[in-house]
C-alpha positions in Angstrom: -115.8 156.9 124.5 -116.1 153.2 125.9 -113.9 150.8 123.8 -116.8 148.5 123.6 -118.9 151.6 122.2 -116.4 152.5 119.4 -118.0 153.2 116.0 -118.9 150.2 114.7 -117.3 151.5 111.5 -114.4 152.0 113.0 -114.8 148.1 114.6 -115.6 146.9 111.1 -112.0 148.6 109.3 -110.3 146.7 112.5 -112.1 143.2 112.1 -110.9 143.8 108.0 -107.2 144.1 109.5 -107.5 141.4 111.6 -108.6 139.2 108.8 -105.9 140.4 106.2 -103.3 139.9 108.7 -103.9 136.7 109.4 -104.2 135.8 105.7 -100.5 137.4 105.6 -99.4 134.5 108.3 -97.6 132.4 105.3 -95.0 132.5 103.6 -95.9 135.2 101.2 -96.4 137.2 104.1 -92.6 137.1 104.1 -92.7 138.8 100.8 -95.0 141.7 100.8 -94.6 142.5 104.5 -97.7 142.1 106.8 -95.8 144.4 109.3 -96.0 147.4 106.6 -99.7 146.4 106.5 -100.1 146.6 110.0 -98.3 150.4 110.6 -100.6 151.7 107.7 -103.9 150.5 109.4 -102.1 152.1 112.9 -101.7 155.4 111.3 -104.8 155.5 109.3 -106.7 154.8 112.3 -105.8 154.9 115.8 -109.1 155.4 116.6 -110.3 151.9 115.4 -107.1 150.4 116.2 -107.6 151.1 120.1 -110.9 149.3 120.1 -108.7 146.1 119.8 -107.0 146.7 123.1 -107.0 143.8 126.3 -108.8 145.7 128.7 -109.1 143.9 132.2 -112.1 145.7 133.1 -114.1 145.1 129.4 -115.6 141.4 129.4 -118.0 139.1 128.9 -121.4 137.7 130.7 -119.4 134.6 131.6 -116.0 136.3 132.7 -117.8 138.8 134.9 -119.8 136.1 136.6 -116.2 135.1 138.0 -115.3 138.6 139.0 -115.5 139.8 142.7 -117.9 142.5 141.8 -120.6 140.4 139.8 -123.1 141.5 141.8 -122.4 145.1 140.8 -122.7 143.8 137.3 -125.7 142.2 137.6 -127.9 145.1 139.0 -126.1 147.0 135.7 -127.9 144.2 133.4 -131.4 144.7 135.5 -131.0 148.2 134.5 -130.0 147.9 131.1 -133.0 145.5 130.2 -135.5 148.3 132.0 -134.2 151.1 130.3 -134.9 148.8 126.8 -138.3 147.7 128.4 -139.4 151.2 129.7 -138.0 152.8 126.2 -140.1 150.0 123.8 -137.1 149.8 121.9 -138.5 145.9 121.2 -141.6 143.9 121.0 -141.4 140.4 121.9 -143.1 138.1 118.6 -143.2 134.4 117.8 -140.2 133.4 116.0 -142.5 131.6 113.0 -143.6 135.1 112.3 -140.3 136.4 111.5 -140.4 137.0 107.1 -138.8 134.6 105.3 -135.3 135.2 104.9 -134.7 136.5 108.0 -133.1 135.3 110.8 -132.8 136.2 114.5 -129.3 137.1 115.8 -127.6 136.5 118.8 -127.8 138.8 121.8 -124.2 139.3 123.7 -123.4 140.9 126.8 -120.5 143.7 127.2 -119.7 144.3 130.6 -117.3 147.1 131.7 -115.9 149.1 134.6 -115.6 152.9 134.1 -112.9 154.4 135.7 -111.6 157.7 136.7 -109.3 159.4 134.4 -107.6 161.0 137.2 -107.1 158.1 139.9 -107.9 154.7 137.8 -110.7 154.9 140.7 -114.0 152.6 139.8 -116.9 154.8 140.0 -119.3 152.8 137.5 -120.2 148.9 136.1 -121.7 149.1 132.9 -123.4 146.0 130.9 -124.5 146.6 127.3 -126.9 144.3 125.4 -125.5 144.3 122.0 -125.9 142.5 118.6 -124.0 139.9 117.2 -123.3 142.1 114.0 -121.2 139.3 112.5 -124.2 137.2 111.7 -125.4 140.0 109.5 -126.0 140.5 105.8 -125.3 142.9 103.4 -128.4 144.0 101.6 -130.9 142.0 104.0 -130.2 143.7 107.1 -127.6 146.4 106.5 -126.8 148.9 103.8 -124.1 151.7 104.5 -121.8 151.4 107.6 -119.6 154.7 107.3 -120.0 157.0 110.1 -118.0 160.7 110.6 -116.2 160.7 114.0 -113.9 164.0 114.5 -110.1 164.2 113.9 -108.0 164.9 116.4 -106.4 168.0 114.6 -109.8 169.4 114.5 -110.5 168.9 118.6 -106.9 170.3 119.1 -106.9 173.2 116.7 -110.7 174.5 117.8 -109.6 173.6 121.7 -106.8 176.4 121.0 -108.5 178.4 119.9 -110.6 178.5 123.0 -107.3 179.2 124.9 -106.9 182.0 122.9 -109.9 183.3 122.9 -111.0 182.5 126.7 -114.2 180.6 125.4 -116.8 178.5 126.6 -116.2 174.8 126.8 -118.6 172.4 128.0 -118.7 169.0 127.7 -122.2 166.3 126.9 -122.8 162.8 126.9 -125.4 161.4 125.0 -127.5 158.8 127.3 -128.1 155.3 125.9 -127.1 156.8 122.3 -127.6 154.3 119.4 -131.2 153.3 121.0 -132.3 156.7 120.6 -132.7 156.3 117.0 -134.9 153.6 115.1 -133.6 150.9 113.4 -133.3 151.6 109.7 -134.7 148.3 108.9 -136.5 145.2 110.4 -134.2 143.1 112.4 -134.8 140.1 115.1 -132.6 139.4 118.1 -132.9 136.0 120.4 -133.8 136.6 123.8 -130.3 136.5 125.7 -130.0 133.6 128.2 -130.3 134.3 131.9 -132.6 137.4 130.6 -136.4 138.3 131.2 -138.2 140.4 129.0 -141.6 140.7 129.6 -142.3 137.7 131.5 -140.6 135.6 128.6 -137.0 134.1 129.3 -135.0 132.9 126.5 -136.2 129.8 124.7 -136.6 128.9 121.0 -140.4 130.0 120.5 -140.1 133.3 120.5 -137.6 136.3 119.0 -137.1 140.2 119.9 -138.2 142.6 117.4 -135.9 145.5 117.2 -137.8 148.7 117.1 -134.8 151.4 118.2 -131.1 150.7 117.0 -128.9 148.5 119.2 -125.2 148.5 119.9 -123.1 145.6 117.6 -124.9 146.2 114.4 -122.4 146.8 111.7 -124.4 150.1 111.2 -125.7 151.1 114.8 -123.2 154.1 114.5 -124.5 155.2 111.2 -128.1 155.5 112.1 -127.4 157.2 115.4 -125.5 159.9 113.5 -127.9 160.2 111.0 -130.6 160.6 113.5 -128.3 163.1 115.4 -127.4 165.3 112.5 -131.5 165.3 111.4 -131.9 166.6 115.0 -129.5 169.0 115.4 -129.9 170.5 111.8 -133.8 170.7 113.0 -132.4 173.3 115.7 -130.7 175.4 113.3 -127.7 173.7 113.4 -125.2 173.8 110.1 -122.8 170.8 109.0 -119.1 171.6 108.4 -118.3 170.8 104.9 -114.8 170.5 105.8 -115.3 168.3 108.6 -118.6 166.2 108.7 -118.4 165.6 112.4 -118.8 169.6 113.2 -121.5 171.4 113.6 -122.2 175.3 113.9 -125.3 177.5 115.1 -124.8 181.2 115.5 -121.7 181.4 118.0 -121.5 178.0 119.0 -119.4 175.4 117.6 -120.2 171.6 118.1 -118.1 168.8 118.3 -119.3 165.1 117.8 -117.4 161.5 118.2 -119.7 159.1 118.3 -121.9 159.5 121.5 -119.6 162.0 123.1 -119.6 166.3 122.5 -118.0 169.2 122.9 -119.8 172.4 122.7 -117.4 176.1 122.8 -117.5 179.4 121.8 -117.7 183.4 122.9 -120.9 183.1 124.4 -121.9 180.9 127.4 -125.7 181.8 127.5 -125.6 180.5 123.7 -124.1 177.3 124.6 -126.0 176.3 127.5 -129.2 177.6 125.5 -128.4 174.9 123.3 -127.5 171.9 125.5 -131.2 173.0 127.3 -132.9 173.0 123.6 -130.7 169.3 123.0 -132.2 168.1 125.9 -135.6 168.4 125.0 -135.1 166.3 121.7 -132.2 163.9 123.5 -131.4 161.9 126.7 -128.2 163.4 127.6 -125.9 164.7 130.2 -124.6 167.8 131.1 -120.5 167.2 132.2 -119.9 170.5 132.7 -116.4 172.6 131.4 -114.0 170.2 129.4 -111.7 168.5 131.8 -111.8 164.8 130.2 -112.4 163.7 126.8 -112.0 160.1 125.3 -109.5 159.1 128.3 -108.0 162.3 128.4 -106.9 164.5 130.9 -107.4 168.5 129.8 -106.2 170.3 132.7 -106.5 174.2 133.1 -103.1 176.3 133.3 -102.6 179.3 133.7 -101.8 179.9 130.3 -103.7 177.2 128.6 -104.3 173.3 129.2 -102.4 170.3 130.0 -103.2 166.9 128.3 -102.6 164.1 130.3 -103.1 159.8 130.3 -102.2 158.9 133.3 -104.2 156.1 133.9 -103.5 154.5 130.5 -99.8 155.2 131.6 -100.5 152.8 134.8 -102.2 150.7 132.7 -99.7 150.2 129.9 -96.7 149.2 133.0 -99.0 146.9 134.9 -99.7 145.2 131.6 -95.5 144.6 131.1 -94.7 144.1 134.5 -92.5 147.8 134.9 -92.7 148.6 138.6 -93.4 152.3 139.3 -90.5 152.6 141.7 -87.1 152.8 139.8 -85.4 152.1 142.7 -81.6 152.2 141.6 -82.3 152.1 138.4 -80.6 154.8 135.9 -83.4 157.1 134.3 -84.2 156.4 130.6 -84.0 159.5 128.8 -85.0 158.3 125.7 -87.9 156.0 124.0 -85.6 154.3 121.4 -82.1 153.6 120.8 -81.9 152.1 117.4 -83.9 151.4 113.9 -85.8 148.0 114.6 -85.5 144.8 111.6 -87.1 142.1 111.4 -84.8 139.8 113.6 -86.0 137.1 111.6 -83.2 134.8 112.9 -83.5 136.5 115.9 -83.9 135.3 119.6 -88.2 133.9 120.3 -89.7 136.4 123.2 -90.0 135.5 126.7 -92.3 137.7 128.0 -96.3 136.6 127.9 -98.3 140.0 127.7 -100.3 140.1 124.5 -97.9 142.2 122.0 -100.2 143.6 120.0 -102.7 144.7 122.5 -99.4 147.0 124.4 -98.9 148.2 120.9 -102.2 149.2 120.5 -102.6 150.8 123.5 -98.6 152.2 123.0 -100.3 154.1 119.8 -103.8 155.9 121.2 -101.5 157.4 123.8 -98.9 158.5 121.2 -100.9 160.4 119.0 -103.1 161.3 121.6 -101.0 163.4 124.4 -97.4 162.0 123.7 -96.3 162.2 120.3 -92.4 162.2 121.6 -93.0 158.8 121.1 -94.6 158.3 117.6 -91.0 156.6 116.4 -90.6 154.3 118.7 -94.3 152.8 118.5 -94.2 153.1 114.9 -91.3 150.8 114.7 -92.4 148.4 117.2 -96.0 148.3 115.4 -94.3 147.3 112.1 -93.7 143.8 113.9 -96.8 142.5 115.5 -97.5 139.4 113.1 -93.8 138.3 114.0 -92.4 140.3 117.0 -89.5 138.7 118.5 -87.3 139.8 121.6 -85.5 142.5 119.9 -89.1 143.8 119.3 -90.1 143.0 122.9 -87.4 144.8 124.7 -87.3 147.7 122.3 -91.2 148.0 124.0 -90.1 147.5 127.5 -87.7 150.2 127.5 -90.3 153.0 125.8 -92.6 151.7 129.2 -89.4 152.1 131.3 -88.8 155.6 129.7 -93.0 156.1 130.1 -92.4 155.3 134.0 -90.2 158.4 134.6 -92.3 160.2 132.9 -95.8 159.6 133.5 -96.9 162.6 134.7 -96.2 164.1 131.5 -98.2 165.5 128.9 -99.0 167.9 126.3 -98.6 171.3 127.3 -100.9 173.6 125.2 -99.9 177.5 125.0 -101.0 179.4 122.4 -99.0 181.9 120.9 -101.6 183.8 118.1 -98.3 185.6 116.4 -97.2 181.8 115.3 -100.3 181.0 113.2 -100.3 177.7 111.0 -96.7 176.0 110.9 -95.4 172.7 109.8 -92.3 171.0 110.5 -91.6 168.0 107.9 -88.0 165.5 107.4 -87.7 162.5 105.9 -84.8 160.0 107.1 -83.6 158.5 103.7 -83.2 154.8 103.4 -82.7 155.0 107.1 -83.8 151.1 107.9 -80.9 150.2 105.4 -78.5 147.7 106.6 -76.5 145.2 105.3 -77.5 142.0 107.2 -81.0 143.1 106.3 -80.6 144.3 102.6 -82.4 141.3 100.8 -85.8 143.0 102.7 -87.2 145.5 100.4 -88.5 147.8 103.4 -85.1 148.7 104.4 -84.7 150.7 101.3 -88.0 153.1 102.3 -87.8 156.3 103.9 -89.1 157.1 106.9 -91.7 160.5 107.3 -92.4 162.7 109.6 -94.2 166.0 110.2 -95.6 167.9 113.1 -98.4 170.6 112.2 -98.4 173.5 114.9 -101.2 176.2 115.1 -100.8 179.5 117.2 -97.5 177.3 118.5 -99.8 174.4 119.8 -99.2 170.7 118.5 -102.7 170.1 117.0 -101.3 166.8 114.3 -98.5 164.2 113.9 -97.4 161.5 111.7 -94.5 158.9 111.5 -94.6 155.9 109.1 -92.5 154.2 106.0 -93.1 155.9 102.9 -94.8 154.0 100.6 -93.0 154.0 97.8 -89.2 153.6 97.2 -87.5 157.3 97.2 -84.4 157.4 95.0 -82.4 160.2 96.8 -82.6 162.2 100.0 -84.3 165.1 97.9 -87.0 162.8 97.1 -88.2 161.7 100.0 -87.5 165.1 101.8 -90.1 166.2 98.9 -92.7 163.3 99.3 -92.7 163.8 103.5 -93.2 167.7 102.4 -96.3 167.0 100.1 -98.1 164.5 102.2 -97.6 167.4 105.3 -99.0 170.1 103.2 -102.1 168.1 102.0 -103.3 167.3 105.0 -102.4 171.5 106.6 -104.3 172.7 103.3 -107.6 171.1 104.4 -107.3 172.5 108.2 -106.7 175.8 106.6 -109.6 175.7 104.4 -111.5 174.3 107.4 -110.6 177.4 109.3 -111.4 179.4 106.3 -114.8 177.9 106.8 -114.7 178.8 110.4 -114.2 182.6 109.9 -117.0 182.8 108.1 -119.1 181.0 110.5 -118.0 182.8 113.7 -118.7 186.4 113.8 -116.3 187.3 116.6 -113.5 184.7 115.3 -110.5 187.0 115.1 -107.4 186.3 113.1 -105.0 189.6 112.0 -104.8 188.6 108.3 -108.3 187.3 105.9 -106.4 185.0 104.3 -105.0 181.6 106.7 -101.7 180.9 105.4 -99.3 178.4 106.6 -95.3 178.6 106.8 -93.3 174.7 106.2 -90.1 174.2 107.3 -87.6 172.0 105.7 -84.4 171.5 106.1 -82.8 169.7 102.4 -82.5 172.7 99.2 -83.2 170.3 97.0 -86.8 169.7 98.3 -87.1 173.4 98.7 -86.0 173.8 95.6 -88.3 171.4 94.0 -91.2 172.8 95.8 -90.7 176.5 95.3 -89.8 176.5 91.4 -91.7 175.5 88.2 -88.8 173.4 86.4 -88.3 169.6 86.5 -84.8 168.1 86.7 -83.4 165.2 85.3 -83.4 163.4 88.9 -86.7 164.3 89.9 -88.7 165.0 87.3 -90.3 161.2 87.4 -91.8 162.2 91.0 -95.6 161.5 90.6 -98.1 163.9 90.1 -99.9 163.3 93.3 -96.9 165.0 94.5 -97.0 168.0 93.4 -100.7 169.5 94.9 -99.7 171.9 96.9 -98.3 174.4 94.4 -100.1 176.5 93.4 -101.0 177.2 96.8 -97.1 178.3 97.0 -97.5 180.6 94.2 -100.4 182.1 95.7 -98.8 182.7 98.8 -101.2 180.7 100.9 -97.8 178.4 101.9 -94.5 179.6 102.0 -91.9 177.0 102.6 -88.4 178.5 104.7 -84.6 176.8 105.4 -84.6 175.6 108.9 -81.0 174.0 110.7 -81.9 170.4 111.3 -81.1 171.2 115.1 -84.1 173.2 115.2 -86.5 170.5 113.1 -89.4 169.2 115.5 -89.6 166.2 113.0 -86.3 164.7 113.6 -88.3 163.5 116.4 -90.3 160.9 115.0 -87.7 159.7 111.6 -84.7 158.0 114.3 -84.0 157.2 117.8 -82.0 159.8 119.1 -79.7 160.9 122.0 -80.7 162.8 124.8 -79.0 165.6 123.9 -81.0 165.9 120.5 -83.9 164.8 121.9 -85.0 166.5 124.9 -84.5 169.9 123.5 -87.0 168.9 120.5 -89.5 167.6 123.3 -89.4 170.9 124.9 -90.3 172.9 121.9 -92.8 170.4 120.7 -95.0 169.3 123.6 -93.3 172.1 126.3 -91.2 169.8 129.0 
């Protein structure tokens, strides 16, 4: 999906960061941690947090006009106004006609160059006419703003299961999306400058009535998916209950994020019976088998598919200044040597690229086809309000480890006899340290858990716990209930799955999931009914998942914390410890 096209839900929970952020810029910020504030919003959300990236090729009307393909950009803006013109998704009225209480809002131009995932190569210049959503108001011209967009466990569990399975993938993109659907309510735009629409150029006399939805609104992605889900449940189409952004019909499972979709399943005629009968009710296009999805790479193997970012990779070092050559350089084995602080003393940066924005860009390819890294970007993210050149170098040497190995990847190969397994550790109190012990965060624990399925990484997580863990049973225990909670909803999503898909095949009617932990005393806690005297003040919340233990839906086993995936994302770690752990988590 364009990062100028990102839900505008998703936009909306980032411009409500932004804003709280800032508001933490004083001194009390200092006291209840912006940086803590900042992590959660990067965990909760990578989705929304990407759309806040520096992107060279997204601009606006006046930046492109300086760029040495504006004339590529203008024909893109002579199309764009057609396609609205031709479509009558407005009527141009006198402004004095508008009802009272209503106002017109401003029309912006987003201009952007699409590349190739592959090669970085320009192949399309796209301008969008969008809304000024922020001029908006709630309950005049907008209601409801939420809007479903899938999970990545979800796109990596179902895409193993293809693998498995040898299914059908193919790939549609909706066509001028949002506009598709009518507005849910009337709403007046000004003409944009420097654009004719029927004969009348921008002046003060008259306004744009909106008759389909535009881009920018703060609900544009809610109406489309409304209007999407009406059509497609119109075609026989049923809604996941388990995840709002799926959709099934007979054999044929459908994906949706935003304007983007994957169709799979057993039966090819099915699925291209169905992007025929989409057609007919959508503009769309057919992209053929999956081979890139939202920046991704998803290369065939022999034995199953390779997820790949190389040309957010190239991006990421051009943006810091790390040379692809190493030269005579030593080879960085590792993304992180140490646990990060917050230097407040510290030395000021040096460097001038925007911090946040390599952050932000650091974390969509982390939890997209790199978690090796999730510690190392989780740390550094703690520290955008104030980063300083500790912070700075510890990101210039995970892009120096990121340059020796950015043709690397997620290697997906699905072993069925593995079925649903979770690997969870908590490091306790490990930010502690004694030149930093007046900052409460150094007394939280760090989590971290990796959810396999059929022995593919489909989910991982790394961030402070949230509340203060008073031994290293506790916090093994918290890290171990907050990876079962979210493993219990993907099992009860493939539950619903089952019973959907006819030919889906699994060797036991039941999905069950096996968690591995490596401290007794959480096993212990987790396994047996009594409380002790240490830990029997752990919160409810925590305790969920068991009677789904004493059902046998989960069983939780010892593992040596050599062999646990999770150490990975609680420390920095030597090579030795952590390349082995790469292997077995992402395959190289």
């Amino acid at each position: 999906m364009e990062e100028n096209e990102t839900a505008t839900s998703l936009e909306e929970h980032r411009r409500e960061m932004e804003l709280t952020i800032r508001c933490y810029r004083t001194e009390i910020a200092r006291e209840v941690h912006a940086e803590e504030l900042v992590e959660q919003c990067m965990t909760s959300n990578p989705f929304a947090f990407s759309a806040t990236l520096a992107d060279e090729d997204t601009m606006y009307l006046n930046q492109a006009k300086k760029e040495p393909d504006w004339k590529q950009f203008h024909e893109a803006m002579i199309k764009e106004i057609k396609d609205h013109t031709d479509g009558k998704h407005w009527e141009v009225v006198p402004r004095d006609s508008m009802p009272k209480g209503h106002r017109a809002m401003r029309g912006v131009w987003s201009m952007k160059r699409k590349r190739r995932v592959g090669t970085g190569e320009v192949y399309k210049w796209k301008a969008r006419l969008c809304i000024d959503g922020s001029s908006q108001e709630k309950g005049v011209n907008y209601w409801e703003t939420y809007s479903p967009v899938v999970g990545w466990e979800t796109i990596r569990s179902l895409l193993t299961l293809a693998i498995l399975n040898k299914w059908t993938t193919r790939q549609i993109d909706f066509v001028l999306a949002f506009p598709q659907a009518e507005v849910e309510c009337p709403m007046y735009m000004e003409i944009p400058k420097e654009c004719y629409v029927d004969g009348s150029e921008f002046n003060e006399k008259n306004v744009l009535l909106l008759k389909k939805n535009l881009y920018g609104t703060k609900q544009a992605s809610r109406v489309w998916f409304e209007f999407l889900k009406e059509g497609l449940l119109d075609i026989g189409f049923e809604q996941s209950n388990e995840d709002k952004a799926v959709f099934y019909k007979g054999e044929t499972i459908f994906i949706v994020y935003v304007d983007d979709g994957i169709l799979m399943g057993p039966n090819g005629q099915e699925i291209a019976d169905v992007i025929r009968t989409l057609g007919e009710k959508y503009k769309l296009t057919d992209e053929g088998d999956l081979n890139e999805y939202l920046g991704i790479k998803m290369k065939r193997t022999k034995e199953g598919r390779e997820l790949t970012q190389p040309a957010l990779i190239q991006r990421i070092l051009q943006t810091v200044g790390v040379a692809l050559d190493r030269g005579d350089r030593q080879e960085v084995k590792t993304p992180a040597t140490k646990t990060l602080h917050k230097d407040e003393g510290g030395e000021k940066r040096r460097l001038d690229w925007d911090y946040r924005s390599v952050v932000g860009m650091l974390n969509w390819l982390a939890r997209s086809t790199r978690p090796e890294l999730i510690f190392a970007v989780s740390q550094v993210g703690r520290f955008m309000a104030f980063p300083k050149k500790s912070h700075e170098d510890a990101i210039m040497r995970i892009c120096t480890y990121l340059r020796d190995t950015r043709d690397k990847g997620m290697i997906m190969k699905p072993n069925k006899k593995k079925g649903f397994e979770v690997y969870a550790d908590a490091d306790f109190a490990g930010g502690y340290n004694k030149h930093n012990a007046e900052d409460p965060a150094t007394a939280k624990s760090r989590t971290c858990y990796h959810i396999m399925f059929n022995n593919c990484l489909v989910y991982s997580h790394s961030k402070l716990q949230t509340e203060i863990a008073l031994s290293t049973t506790e916090a093994e225990y918290i890290c171990l209930s907050q990876a079962l909670r979210t493993v219990i909803s993907l099992m009860r999503f493939f539950q619903e799955l089952a019973k959907k898909i006819k030919s889906f095949k699994y060797k036991r009617p039941v999905f069950k999931c096996k968690a591995f932990e490596d401290n007794n005393g959480a096993i212990a806690i987790a396994t047996t009914e009594n409380l002790r005297p240490r830990t029997k003040h752990i919160n409810i919340k925590y305790h969920h998942f068991k009677r789904y233990v004493r059902k046998g839906y989960v069983t939780i086993e010892r593992i040596d914390t050599k062999d646990q995936l999770a150490d990975i994302g609680t420390k920095a770690l030597l090579p030795h410890v952590f390349v082995p752990l790469r292997k077995a988590l992402i395959g190289w």
